[in-house]
C-alpha positions as CSV (number, residue, x, y, z in Angstrom):
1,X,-16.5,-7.1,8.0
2,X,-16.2,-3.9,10.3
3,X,-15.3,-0.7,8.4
4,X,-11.9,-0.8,9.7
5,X,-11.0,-4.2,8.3
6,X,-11.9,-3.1,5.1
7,X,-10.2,0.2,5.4
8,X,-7.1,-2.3,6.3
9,X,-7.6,-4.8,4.3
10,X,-8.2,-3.0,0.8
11,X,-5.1,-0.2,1.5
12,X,-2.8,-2.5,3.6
13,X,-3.4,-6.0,3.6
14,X,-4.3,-6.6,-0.1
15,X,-1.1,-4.3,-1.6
16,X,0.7,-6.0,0.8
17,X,-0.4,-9.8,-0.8
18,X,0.3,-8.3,-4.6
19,X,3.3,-6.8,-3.9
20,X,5.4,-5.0,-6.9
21,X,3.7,-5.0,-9.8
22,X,3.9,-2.8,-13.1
23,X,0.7,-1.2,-12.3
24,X,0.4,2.7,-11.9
25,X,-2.5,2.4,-9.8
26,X,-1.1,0.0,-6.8
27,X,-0.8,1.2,-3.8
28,X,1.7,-1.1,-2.8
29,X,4.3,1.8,-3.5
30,X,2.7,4.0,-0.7
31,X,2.1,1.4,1.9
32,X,5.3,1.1,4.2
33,X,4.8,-0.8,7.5
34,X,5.8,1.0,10.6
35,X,7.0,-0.5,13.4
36,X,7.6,1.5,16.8
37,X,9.7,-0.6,18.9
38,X,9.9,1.1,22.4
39,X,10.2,4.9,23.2
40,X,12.9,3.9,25.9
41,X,15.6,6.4,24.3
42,X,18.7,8.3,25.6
43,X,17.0,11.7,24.9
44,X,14.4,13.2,26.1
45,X,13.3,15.5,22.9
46,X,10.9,18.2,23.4
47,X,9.1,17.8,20.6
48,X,8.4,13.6,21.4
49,X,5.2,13.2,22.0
50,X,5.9,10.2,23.3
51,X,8.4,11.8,26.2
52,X,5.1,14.3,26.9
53,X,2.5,11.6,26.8
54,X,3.6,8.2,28.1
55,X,0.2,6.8,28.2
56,X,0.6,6.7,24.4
57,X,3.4,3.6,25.6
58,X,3.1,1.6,29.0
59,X,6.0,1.4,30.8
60,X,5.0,-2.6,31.5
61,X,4.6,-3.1,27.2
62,X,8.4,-1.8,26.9
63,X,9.9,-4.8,28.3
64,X,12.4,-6.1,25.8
65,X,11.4,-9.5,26.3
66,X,7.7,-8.5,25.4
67,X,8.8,-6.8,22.7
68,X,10.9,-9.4,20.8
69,X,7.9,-11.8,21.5
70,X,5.2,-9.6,19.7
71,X,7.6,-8.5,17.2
72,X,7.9,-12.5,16.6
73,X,4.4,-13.5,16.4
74,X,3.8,-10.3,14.1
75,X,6.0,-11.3,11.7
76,X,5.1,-14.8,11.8
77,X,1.5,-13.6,10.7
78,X,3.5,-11.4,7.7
79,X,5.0,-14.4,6.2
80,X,2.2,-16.3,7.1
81,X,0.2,-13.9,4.8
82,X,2.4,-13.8,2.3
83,X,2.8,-10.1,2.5
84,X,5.5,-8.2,0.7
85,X,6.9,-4.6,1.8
86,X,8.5,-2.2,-0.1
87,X,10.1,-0.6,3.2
88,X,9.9,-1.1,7.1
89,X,10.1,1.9,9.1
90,X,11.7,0.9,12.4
91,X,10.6,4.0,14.5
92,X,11.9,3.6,17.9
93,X,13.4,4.9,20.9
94,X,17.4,5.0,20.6
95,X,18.1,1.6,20.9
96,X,20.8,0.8,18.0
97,X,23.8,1.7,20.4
98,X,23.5,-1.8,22.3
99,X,22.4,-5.7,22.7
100,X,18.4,-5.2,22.0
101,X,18.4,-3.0,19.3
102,X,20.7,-5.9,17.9
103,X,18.5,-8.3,18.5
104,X,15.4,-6.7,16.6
105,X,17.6,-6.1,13.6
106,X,18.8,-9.8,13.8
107,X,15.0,-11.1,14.3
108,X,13.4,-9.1,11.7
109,X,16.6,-10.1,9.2
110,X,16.0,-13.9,10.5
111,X,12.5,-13.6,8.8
112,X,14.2,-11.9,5.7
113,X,16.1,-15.3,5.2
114,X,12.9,-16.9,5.6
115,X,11.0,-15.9,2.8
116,X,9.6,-12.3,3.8
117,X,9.9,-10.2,1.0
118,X,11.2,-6.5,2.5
119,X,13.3,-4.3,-0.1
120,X,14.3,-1.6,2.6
121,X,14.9,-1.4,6.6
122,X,14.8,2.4,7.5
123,X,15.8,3.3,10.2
124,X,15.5,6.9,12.3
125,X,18.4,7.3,14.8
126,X,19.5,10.0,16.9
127,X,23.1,8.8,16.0
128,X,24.1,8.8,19.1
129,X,25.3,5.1,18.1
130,X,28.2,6.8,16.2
131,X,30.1,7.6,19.7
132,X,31.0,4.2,20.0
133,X,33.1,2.2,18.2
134,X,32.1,-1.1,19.1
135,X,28.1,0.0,17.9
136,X,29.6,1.1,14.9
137,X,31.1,-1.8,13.6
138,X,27.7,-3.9,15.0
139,X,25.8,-1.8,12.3
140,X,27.8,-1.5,10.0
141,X,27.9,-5.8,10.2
142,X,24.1,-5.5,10.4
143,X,24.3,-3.2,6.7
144,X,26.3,-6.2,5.3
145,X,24.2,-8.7,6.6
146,X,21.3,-7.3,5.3
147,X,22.8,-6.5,1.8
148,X,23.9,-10.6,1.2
149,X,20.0,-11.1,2.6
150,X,18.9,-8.8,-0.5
151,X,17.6,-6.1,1.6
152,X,18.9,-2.6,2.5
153,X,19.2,-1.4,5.9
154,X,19.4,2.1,5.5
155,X,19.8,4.8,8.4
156,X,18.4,7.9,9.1
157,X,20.6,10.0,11.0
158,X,18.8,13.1,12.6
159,X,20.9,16.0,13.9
160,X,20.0,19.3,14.8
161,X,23.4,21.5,15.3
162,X,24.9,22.3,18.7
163,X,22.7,24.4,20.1
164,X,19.4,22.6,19.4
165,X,21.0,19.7,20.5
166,X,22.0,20.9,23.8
167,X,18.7,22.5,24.6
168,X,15.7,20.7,22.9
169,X,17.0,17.3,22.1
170,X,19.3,16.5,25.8
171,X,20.5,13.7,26.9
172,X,19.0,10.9,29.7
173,X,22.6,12.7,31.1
174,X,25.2,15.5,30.3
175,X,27.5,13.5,29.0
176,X,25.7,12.6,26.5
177,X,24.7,16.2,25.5
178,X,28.1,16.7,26.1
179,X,29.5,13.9,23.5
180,X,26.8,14.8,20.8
181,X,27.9,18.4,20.4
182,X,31.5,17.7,20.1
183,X,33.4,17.8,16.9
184,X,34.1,14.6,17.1
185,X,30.7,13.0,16.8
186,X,30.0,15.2,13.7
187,X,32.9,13.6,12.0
188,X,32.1,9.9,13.1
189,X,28.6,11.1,12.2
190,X,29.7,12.0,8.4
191,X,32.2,9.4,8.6
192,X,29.3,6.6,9.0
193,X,27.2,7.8,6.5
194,X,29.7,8.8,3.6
195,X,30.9,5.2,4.2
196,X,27.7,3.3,4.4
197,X,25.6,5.5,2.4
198,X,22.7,8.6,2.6
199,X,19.3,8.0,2.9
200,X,17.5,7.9,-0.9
């Protein structure tokens, strides 16, 4: 066994098997699984290192059928594994305005209803989602769903005021940058989140 598959296998892999326990020492606790989707997004922030290096991401591995296929046989390995996760980070490019970020919420929860144990689904979002009504209501279904599966789907919403906003987080177009620093998204924004809840 290579020194990384020990490395993985004794902080990842075995936590992962255990799962919760009453034990002080487990590092099941501090082992969240990342996932980064796609860095296909409707910003281009300054500060993404994935906007400044796009070798760190292919172009030809961000194909949403691609995607949804690894994502598929990854998980299969998870629940073939029996592994257990405390949270799932679903770092990603903004996708949760429209069909494909749907459709890896509704994969990942079809696995939830198949046995894999996940406690939390966090998610990091621009927000942008909030501008429309239609993806509003698809998340908001998505929360539910998630809830009667007996996992959270929490969001986190990142926004940094007006003026950061139009400057160092733009959009793939003005109107965008133009929608996000309007009054109204802030109070969709707040709305959302008083309604469906704050990140812990």
């Amino acid at each position: 066994m290579s020194v990384l598959d020990k490395i993985l296998e004794k902080r990842f892999f075995a936590p992962w098997r255990e799962g919760r326990r009453d034990d002080p020492a487990s590092l099941w606790p501090d082992s969240n699984l990342e996932l980064y989707v796609t860095a296909a997004c409707n910003q281009n922030c300054e500060y993404c290192y994935l906007v400044r290096h796009e070798e760190l991401y292919p172009r030809e591995a961000m194909k949403p059928e691609i995607i949804k296929k690894n994502m598929r046989i990854f998980l299969d390995w998870c629940l073939k594994e029996g592994f257990s996760f405390q949270q799932v980070d679903l770092f990603s490019g903004e996708i949760w305005h429209g069909p494909f970020g749907y459709e890896i919420l509704d994969i990942l929860l079809s696995y939830i209803r198949r046995g894999l144990k996940v406690e939390t689904v966090m998610i990091p979002t621009n927000a942008s989602f909030v501008l429309s009504d239609r993806a509003v209501a698809e998340m908001a279904n998505r929360i539910e769903d998630y809830e009667r599966a007996g996992c959270r789907l929490q969001l986190s919403g990142s926004i940094d005021g007006g003026l950061s906003d139009g400057i160092t987080r733009r959009g793939n177009d003005d109107r965008l940058t133009n929608d996000k620093n309007s009054e109204d998204f802030y109070d969709r924004f707040f709305s959302f989140w008083q309604k469906h809840g704050w990140p812990p």
